[in-house]
C-alpha positions in Angstrom: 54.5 -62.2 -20.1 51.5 -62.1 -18.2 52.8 -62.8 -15.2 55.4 -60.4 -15.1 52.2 -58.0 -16.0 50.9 -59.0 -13.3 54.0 -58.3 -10.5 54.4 -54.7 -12.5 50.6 -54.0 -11.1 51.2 -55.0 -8.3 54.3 -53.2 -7.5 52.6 -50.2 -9.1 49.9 -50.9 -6.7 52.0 -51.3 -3.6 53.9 -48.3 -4.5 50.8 -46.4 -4.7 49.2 -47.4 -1.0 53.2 -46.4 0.1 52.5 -42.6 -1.3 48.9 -42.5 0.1 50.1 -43.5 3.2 52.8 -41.2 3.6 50.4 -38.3 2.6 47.9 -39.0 5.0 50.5 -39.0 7.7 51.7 -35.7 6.3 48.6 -34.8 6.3 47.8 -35.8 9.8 50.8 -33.9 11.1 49.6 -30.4 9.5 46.0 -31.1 10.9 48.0 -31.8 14.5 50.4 -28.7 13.7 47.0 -26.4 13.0 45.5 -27.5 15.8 47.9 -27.0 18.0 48.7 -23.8 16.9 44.5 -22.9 17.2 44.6 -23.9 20.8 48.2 -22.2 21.7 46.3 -18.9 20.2 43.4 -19.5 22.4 45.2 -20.2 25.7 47.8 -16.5 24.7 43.8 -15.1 25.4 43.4 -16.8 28.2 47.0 -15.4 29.7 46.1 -11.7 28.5 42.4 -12.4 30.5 44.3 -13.7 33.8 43.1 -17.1 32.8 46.4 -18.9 34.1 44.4 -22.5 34.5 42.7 -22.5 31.2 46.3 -21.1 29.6 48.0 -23.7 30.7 45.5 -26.5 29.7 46.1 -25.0 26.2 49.4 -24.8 26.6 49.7 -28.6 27.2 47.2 -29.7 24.8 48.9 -27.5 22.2 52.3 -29.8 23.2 50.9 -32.7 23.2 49.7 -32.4 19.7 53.3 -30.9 18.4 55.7 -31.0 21.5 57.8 -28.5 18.8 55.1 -25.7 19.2 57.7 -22.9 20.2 55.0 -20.6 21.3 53.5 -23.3 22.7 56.1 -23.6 25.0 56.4 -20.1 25.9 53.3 -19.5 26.4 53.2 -22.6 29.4 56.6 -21.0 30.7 54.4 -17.8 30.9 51.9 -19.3 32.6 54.3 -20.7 35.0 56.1 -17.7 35.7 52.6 -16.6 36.7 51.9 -19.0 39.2 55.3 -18.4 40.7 56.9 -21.9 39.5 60.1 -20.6 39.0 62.6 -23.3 38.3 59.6 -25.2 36.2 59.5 -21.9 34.0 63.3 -22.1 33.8 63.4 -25.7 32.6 60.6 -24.7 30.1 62.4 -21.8 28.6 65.9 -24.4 28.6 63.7 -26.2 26.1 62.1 -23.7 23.9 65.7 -21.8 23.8 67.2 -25.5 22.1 64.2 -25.3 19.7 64.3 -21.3 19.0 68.0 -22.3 17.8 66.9 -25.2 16.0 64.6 -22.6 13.8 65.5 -22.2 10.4 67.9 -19.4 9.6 65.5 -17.7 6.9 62.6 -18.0 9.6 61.9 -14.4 10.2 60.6 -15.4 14.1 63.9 -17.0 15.3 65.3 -13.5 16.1 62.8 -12.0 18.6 61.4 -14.8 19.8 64.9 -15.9 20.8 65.3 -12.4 23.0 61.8 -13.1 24.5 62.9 -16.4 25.5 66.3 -15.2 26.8 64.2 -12.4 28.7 62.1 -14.5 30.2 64.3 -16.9 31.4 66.3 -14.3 33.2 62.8 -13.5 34.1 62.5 -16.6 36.0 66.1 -16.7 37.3 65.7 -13.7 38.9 62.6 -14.6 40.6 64.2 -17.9 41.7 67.4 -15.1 43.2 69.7 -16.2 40.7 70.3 -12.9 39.9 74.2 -13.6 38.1 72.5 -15.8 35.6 69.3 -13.7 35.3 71.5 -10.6 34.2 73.3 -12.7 31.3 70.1 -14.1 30.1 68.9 -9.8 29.8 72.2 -9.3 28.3 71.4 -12.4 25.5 68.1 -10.8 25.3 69.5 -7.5 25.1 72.0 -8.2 22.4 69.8 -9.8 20.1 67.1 -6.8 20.3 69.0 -3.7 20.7 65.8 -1.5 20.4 63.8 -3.0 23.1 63.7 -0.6 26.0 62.5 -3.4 28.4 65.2 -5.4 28.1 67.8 -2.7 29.2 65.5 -1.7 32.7 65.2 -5.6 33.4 68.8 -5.8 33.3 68.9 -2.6 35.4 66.3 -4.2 38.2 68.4 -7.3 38.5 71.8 -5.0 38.8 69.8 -3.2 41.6 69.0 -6.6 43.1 72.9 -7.5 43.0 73.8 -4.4 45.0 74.8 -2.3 42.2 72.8 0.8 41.6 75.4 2.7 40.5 75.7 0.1 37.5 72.2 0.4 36.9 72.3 3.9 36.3 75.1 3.6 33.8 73.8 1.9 32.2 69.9 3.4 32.2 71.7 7.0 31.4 73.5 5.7 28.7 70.2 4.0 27.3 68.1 7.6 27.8 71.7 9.5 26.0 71.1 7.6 22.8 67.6 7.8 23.0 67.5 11.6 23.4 63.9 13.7 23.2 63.2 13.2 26.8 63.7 9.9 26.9 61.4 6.7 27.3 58.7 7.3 30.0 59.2 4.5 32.3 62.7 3.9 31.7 63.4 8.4 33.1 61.1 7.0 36.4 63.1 3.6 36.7 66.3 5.8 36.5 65.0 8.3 39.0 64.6 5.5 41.9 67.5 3.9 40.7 69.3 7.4 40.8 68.0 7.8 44.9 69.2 4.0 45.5 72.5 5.3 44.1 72.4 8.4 46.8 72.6 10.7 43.8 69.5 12.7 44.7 70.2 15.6 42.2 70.5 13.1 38.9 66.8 12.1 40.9 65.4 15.3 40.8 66.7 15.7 36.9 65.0 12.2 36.0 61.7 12.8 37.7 61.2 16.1 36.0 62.1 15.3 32.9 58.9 12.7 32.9 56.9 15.3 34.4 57.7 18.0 31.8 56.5 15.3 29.1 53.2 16.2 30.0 51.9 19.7 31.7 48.5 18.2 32.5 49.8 15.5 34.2 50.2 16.9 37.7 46.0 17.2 37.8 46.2 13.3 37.2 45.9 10.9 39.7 48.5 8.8 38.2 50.9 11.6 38.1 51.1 11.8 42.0 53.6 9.7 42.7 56.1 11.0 40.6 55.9 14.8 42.2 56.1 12.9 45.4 59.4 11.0 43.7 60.5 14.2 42.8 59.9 16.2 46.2 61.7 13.9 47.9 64.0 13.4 45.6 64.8 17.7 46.0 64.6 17.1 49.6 67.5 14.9 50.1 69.2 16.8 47.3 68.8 19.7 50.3 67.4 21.4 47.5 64.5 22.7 50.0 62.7 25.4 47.9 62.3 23.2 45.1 60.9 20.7 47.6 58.2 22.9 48.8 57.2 24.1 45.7 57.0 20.1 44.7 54.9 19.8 47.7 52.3 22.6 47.0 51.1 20.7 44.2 50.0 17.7 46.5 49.0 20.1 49.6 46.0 21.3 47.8 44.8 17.7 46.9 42.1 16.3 49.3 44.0 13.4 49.7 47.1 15.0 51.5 44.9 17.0 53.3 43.1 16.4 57.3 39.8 15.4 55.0 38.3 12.9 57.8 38.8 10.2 55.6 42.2 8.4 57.2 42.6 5.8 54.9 43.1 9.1 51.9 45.6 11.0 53.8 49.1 11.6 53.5 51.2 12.7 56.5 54.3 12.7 55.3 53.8 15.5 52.8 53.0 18.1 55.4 55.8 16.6 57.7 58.3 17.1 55.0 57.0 20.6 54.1 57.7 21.4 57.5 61.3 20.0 57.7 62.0 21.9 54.3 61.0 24.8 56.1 63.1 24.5 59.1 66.2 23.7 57.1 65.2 27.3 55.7 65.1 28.9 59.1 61.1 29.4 58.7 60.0 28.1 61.6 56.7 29.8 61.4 55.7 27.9 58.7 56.9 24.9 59.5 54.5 25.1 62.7 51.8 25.4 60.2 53.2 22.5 58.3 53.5 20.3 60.9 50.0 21.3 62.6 48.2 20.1 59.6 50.4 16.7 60.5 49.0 16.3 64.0 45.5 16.4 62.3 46.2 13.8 60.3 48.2 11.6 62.8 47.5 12.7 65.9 49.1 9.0 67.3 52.6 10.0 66.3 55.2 11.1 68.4 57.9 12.1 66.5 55.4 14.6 64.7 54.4 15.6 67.5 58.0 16.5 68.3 58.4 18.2 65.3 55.7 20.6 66.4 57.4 21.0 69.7 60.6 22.0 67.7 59.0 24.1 65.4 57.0 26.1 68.1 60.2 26.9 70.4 62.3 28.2 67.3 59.2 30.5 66.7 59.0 31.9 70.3 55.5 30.0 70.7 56.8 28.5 74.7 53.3 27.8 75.3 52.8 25.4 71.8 56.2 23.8 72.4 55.2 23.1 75.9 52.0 21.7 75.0 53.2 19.4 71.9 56.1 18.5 74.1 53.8 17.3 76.7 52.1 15.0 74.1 55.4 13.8 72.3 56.1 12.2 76.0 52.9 10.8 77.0 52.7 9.0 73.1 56.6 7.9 73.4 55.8 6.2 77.0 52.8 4.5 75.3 55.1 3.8 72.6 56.8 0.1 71.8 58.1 1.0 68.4 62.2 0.9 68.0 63.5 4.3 69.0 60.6 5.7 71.5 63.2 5.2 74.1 65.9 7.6 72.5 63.1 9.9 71.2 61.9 10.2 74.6 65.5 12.3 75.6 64.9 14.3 73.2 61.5 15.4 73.5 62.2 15.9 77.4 65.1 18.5 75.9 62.4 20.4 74.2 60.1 20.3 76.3 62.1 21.3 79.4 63.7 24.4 77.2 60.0 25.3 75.7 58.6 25.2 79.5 61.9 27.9 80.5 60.2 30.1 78.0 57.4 30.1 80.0 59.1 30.9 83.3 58.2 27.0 84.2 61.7 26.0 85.8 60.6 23.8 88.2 58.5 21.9 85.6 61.3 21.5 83.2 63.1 20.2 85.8 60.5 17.4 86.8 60.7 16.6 83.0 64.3 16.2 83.3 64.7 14.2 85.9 63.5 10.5 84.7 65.6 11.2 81.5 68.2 12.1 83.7 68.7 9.0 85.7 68.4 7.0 82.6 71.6 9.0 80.1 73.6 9.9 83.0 76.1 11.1 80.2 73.9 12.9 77.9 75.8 16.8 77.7 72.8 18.3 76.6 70.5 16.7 79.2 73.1 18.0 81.5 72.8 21.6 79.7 69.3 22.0 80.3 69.4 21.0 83.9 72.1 23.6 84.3 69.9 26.5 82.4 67.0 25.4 85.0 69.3 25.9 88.1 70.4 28.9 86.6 67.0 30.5 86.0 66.3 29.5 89.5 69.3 31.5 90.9 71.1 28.3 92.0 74.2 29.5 89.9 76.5 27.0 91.9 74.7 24.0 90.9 74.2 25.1 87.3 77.9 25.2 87.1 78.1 21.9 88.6 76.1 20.6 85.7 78.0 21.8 83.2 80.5 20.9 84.2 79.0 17.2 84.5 78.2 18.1 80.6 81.9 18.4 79.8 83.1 15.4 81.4 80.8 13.7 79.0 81.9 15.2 76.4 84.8 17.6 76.7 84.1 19.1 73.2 80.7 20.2 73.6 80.7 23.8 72.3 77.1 24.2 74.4 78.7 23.6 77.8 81.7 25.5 77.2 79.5 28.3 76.0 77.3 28.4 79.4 80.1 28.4 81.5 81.9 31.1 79.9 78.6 33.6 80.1 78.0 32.0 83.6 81.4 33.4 84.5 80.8 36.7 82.9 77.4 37.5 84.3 79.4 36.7 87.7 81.6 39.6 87.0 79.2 42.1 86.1 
C-alpha cells in the first residue's frame, strides 16, 4: 500500500513539473510575442521619422523574437521598399500575405491589413516594372477595401505606366462619379494629368478647377501654384485661349513669374504662353508685351526670342522684329540644342520679311542667302527671296523664284498668290 502511495506521488509530482513546464514556455512565448510587438512599435516610429536603418533593426529583432509578427513583417517590407530593394520587399510581402491569410477569421485585422499588403506588394512590383502584376495586386487591394481612395489612383498610376491613360481615367471618373461633392482632392489633380496624358485637355481643364473651386483662398497659396499652372495649360491646349490668359494673370502678378533678378525664382514659360494665347487671339500687341517680359527673363533663348520677332511683325513694329530677329540668329548659330538648325530657317523668314518693312531689301536678302543654300526646296524661303527682288524692281527674277517656290511644292497657296498679283501689277 505504501508503495503504490508512493508511485501516486510521484506521478502526481511528475505530472506537476509537466504543467509548470509548459506554462513557463507559454509564458516565455507571450513575453517573446510582447516584446516583439514593443520593438515592431518602436521601429513603425522610426519609419514615420525617416529612420530606415534603425526600422529595419527593429523590424528584424521583432522577427526574430516571433517570425509570425505580421506587422513585423510589413513594417521590414516597408523599410525595404524605402531603400529601393524591390524584389526583397516583394518576397517579404509573399510571406506576410500567407500569414495575413493564415489569421483567424474573427480577427478584426485580417481585412485591411490584407489590402495593405496587397497594395504594397503591387507597390513593389511596380517599382521593379512589373507593372501587369503590380495592377492585380491594386485590384486585390482594391477589392478588399472598396473605400480607400489610394488604392484606386495606384491602380490608375500603374495603368498610366502600361500605356493606358485612357483606362486610367475611366476608371478615376468613375471613382470621383460615386464620390460626388467635388470629389477627393488628390484623386481630381491625378485625374487632371491623367486627363492631359489621355489628350483630353477640356476633361483637364474641368478636373483642375473643380480642385481649385474647393478652396477660394487657395490661389494666394504657394502650394496652389501648380495647379493654376495645370489648369492654364491645360485651357491652352484645350485652345481655350481666354480662359488661359485669365489662368495666367493669377501667376503674372507673383514675383516668382516675374523678371525679379533672382533667376533661380522665375518662370518663363508663363509669359511665353500668355503671349502664344494672345497671338492665337490675333492680339499681337500684347503678345509683344508677353513675350518682352520673356526675353527678360531668358534672354539666352532663341526661340523666345523668335516669338518676339513674330509678334513684333504682326504688330507693324519692322524695327522690333528686325532687332529680335537679329538675336534669334546669332543665339541659334551659338546654339547645339536639337532643332537650332531648322529654327534657324525660320527665324531668317522673319527676319528677312521684318527687315522689308523697313525698306532693308538688300539686308533681307544677305539674311536669306546662307539659309538659302542650305533648304534649296524650302517654298517659303523661295517666297521671301522673290518679295526682295520684287521690292527691288527686279520683277523677272522675283518671278523666277516663285516659280522655284512651286516646283517645291506645287500647292503652295503663297507662291501662287505672288505670282498672280505679280501678273496683275504687270498689267496695270
Amino acid at each position: 500500500m505504501k508503495h503504490y502511495t508512493i508511485l501516486l506521488v510521484a506521478a502526481v509530482a511528475i505530472s506537476g513539473c509537466s504543467l509548470m513546464q509548459k506554462e513557463k514556455v507559454k509564458s516565455y512565448k507571450q513575453w517573446h510575442q510582447a516584446r516583439s510587438r514593443i520593438i515592431c512599435s518602436v521601429g513603425e516610429e522610426h519609419l514615420k521619422s525617416g529612420g530606415l536603418d534603425k526600422a529595419q533593426s527593429c523590424a528584424m529583432e521583432s522577427l526574430s523574437l516571433n517570425s509570425d509578427h505580421l506587422p513585423a513583417r510589413i513594417l521590414l517590407a516597408k523599410v525595404l521598399l524605402g531603400k529601393g530593394c524591390h524584389e526583397e520587399a516583394a518576397k517579404q510581402l509573399e510571406h506576410a500575405k500567407a500569414l495575413s491569410e493564415n489569421l483567424k477569421t474573427n480577427d478584426t485585422a485580417a481585412s485591411p491589413r490584407g489590402a495593405e499588403i496587397a497594395y504594397l506588394h503591387g507597390e513593389a512590383l511596380e517599382r521593379a516594372g512589373r507593372y501587369a502584376d503590380a495592377l492585380k495586386c491594386y485590384q486585390k487591394a482594391r477589392a478588399l477595401a472598396p473605400s480607400n481612395d489610394a488604392y484606386v489612383m495606384a491602380s490608375a498610376e500603374v495603368l498610366v505606366s502600361m500605356g493606358k491613360p485612357k483606362g486610367a481615367l475611366e476608371l478615376l471618373e468613375v471613382r470621383l462619379q460615386r464620390i460626388g461633392a467635388g470629389g477627393e482632392p488628390a484623386m481630381l489633380i491625378l485625374a487632371g494629368e491623367v486627363a492631359m496624358l489621355a489628350g483630353n485637355y477640356v476633361r483637364a481643364a474641368d478636373f483642375f478647377q473643380q480642385r481649385l473651386d474647393m478652396n477660394q483662398d487657395h490661389d494666394a497659396e504657394k502650394s496652389g501654384r501648380p495647379i493654376r499652372e495645370s489648369l492654364a495649360k491645360a485651357h491652352f491646349f484645350a485652345g481655350h485661349y481666354r480662359q488661359t490668359i485669365e489662368s495666367l494673370k493669377q501667376l503674372t502678378g507673383i514675383p516668382e513669374y516675374r523678371n525679379t533678378g533672382n533667376p533661380a525664382s522665375r518662370s518663363c514659360w508663363v509669359h511665353i504662353m500668355t503671349g502664344d494665347s494672345y497671338m492665337a487671339l490675333n492680339r499681337p500687341r500684347k503678345a509683344k508685351a508677353a513675350y518682352e517680359e520673356a526675353v527678360k527673363i531668358e534672354p539666352g533663348d532663341w526661340p523666345v526670342w523668335l516669338a518676339l520677332a513674330k509678334a513684333s511683325v504682326a504688330d507693324g513694329d519692322g524695327r522690333r522684329g528686325v532687332s529680335a530677329g537679329l538675336r534669334a540668329l546669332k543665339l541659334a548659330d551659338e546654339s547645339t540644342t536639337t532643332g537650332s538648325d531648322k529654327g534657324r530657317l525660320e527665324i531668317s523668314v522673319v527676319t528677312a520679311y521684318a527687315m522689308l518693312m523697313e525698306d532693308r531689301s538688300s539686308d533681307a536678302m544677305g539674311v536669306l542667302a546662307s539659309s538659302a543654300r542650305e533648304n534649296p526646296n524650302d517654298p517659303t524661303l523661295w517666297c521671301m527671296l522673290g518679295r526682295c527682288y520684287s521690292a527691288q524692281g527686279r520683277s523677272d527674277r522675283a518671278a523666277a523664284c516663285y516659280m522655284a517656290a512651286l516646283r517645291a511644292d506645287p500647292a503652295n497657296s503663297l507662291a501662287k498668290n505672288l505670282i498672280s498679283n505679280q501678273r496683275s501689277a504687270k498689267r496695270l
